[in-house]
KOLVOTI-871919 format. One record per residue (C-alpha): residue in three letters; x negated, y, z negated. Coordinates in steps of 0.25 Angstrom, whole numbers. Example, Ala and Ser with C-alpha at 12.3 -4.5 7.8 and 13.67 -1.06 7.14 Angstrom:
BEGIN
{'ALA', {-49, -18, -31}}
{'SER', {-55, -4, -29}}
REM end
This chain:
BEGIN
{'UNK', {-394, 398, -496}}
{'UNK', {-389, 396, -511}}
{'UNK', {-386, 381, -509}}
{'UNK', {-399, 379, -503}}
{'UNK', {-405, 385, -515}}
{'UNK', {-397, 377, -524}}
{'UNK', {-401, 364, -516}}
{'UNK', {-414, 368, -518}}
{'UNK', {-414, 372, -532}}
{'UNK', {-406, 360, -536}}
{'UNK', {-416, 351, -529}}
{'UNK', {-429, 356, -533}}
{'UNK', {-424, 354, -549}}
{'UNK', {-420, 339, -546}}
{'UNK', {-435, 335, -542}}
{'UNK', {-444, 332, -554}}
{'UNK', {-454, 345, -558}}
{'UNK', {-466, 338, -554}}
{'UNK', {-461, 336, -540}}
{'UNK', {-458, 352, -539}}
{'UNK', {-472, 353, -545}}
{'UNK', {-478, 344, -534}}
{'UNK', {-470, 352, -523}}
{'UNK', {-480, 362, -514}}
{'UNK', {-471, 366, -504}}
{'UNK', {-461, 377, -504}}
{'UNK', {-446, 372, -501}}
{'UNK', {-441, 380, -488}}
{'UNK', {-428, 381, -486}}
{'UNK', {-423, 383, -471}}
{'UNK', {-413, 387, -463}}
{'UNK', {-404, 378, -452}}
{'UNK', {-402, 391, -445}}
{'UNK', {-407, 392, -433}}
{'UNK', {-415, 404, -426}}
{'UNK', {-404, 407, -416}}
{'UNK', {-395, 405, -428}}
{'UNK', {-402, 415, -437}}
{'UNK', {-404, 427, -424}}
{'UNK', {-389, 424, -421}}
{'UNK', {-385, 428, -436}}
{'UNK', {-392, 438, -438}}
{'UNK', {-389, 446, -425}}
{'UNK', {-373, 443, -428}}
{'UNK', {-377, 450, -443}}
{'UNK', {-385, 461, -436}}
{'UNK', {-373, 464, -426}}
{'UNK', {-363, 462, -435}}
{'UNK', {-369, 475, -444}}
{'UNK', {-372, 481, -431}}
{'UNK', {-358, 481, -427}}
{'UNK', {-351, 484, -440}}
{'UNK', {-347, 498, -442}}
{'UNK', {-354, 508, -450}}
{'UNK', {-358, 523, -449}}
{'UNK', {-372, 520, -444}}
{'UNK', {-365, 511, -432}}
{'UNK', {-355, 520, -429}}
{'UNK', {-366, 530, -426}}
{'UNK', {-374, 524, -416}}
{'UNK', {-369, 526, -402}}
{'UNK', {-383, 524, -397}}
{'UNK', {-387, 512, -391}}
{'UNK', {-402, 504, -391}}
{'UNK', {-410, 492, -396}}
{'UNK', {-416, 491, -409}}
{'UNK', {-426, 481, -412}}
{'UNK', {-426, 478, -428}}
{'UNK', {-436, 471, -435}}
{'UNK', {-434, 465, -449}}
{'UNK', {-439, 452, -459}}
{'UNK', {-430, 445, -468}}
{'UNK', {-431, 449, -482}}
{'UNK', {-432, 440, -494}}
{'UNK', {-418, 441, -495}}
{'UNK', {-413, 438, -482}}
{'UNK', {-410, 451, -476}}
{'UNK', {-419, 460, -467}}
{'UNK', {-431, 466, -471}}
{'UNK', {-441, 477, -467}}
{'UNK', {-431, 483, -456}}
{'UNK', {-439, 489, -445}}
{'UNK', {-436, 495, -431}}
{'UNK', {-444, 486, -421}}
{'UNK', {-440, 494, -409}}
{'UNK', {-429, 504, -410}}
{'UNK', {-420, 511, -399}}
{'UNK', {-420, 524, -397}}
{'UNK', {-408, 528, -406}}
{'UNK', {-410, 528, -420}}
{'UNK', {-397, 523, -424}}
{'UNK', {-397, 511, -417}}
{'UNK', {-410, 510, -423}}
{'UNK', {-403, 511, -437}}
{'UNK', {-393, 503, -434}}
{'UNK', {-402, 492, -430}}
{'UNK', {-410, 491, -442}}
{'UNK', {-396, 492, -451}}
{'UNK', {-391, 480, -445}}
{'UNK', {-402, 473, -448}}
{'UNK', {-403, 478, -463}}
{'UNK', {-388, 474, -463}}
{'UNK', {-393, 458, -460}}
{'UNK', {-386, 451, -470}}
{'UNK', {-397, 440, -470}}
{'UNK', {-407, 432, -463}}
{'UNK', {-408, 420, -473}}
{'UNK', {-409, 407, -471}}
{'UNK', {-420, 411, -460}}
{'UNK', {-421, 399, -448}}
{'UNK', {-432, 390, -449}}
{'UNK', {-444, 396, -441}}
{'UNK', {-442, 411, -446}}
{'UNK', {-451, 416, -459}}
{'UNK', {-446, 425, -468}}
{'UNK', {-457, 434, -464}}
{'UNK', {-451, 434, -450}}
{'UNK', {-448, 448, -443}}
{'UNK', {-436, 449, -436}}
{'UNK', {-433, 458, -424}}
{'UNK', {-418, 462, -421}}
{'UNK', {-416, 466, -408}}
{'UNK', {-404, 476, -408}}
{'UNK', {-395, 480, -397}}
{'UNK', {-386, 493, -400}}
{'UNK', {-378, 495, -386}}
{'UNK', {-364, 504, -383}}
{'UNK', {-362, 494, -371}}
{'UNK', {-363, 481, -365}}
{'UNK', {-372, 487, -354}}
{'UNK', {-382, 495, -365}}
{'UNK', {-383, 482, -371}}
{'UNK', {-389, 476, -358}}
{'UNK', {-397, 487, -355}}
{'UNK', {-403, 487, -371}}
{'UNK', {-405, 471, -371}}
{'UNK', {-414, 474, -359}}
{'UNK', {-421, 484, -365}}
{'UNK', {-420, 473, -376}}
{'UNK', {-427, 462, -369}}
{'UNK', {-439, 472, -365}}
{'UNK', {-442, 476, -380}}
{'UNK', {-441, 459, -384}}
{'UNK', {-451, 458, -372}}
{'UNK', {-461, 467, -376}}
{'UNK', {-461, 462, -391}}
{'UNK', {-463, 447, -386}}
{'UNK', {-473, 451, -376}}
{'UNK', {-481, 460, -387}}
{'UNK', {-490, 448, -392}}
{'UNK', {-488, 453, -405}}
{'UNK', {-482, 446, -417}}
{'UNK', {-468, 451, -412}}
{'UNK', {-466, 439, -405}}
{'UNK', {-464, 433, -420}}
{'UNK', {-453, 441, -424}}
{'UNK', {-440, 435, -423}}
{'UNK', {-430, 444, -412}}
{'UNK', {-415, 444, -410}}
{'UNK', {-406, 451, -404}}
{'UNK', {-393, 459, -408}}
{'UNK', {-383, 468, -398}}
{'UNK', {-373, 478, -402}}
{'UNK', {-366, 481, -392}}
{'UNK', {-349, 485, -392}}
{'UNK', {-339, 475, -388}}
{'UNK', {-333, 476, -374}}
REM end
């Protein structure tokens, strides 16, 4: 991002002031990254703090799904964390919306996603392979009832993330 700036920087001082002047149009700067690209990263960063040890981790033996919505802050890392749809336990509730505070960032965003753009994490906290089958299921029922609301939750950009112990 630094050498972009740089180019950027370095080439706006090598055109004449006049022609700076004359420009209207803002300079966007865009990423290559595609959309699979950006959800893929993201959940490996969400399960990543998900699976790192700490006290709050350690404590949750509960299992559920914990649907958390966020935008990206001026800075690259999630803003206005908010329980969408929780699960029944509070701890994997808190869990949840930790990981996605612990986002390390969400810059350079993909073409076609504004920095306005609400996010929706879907988040699997299971104690074995067959909770997690069962939880996807109950999963795939929320995600049907959000798309089929009509709403403007069809615009908010979904993924999901499982937790769910090795075998």
């Amino acid at each position: 991002m630094k050498i972009l700036a740089s180019v950027a920087i370095a080439a706006s001082l090598a055109l004449p002031l006049s022609a700076i002047q004359a420009q209207k149009a803002d300079i966007v700067v865009s990423s290559n990254r595609s959309i699979e690209r950006f959800a893929e990263d993201i959940s490996r960063d969400l399960d990543r703090h998900l699976q790192s040890p700490t006290p709050l981790r350690s404590q949750v033996q509960e299992s559920g799904v914990a649907q958390v919505l966020f935008q990206c802050g001026p800075d690259g890392k999630p803003a206005n964390i908010t329980m969408y749809r929780g699960a029944s336990s509070l701890a994997v509730n808190r869990l949840a919306k930790r990981a996605v505070s612990k986002i390390k960032v969400l810059h350079p965003l993909p073409s076609g996603l504004s920095e306005d753009q609400l996010y929706l994490a879907n988040i699997i906290i299971a104690n074995s392979p067959v909770q997690h089958a069962q939880l996807s299921r109950q999963l795939q029922k929320r995600e049907a009832q959000r798309l089929a609301s009509g709403k403007d939750l069809r615009k908010i950009f979904a993924f999901n993330v499982r937790n769910t112990p090795s075998t």
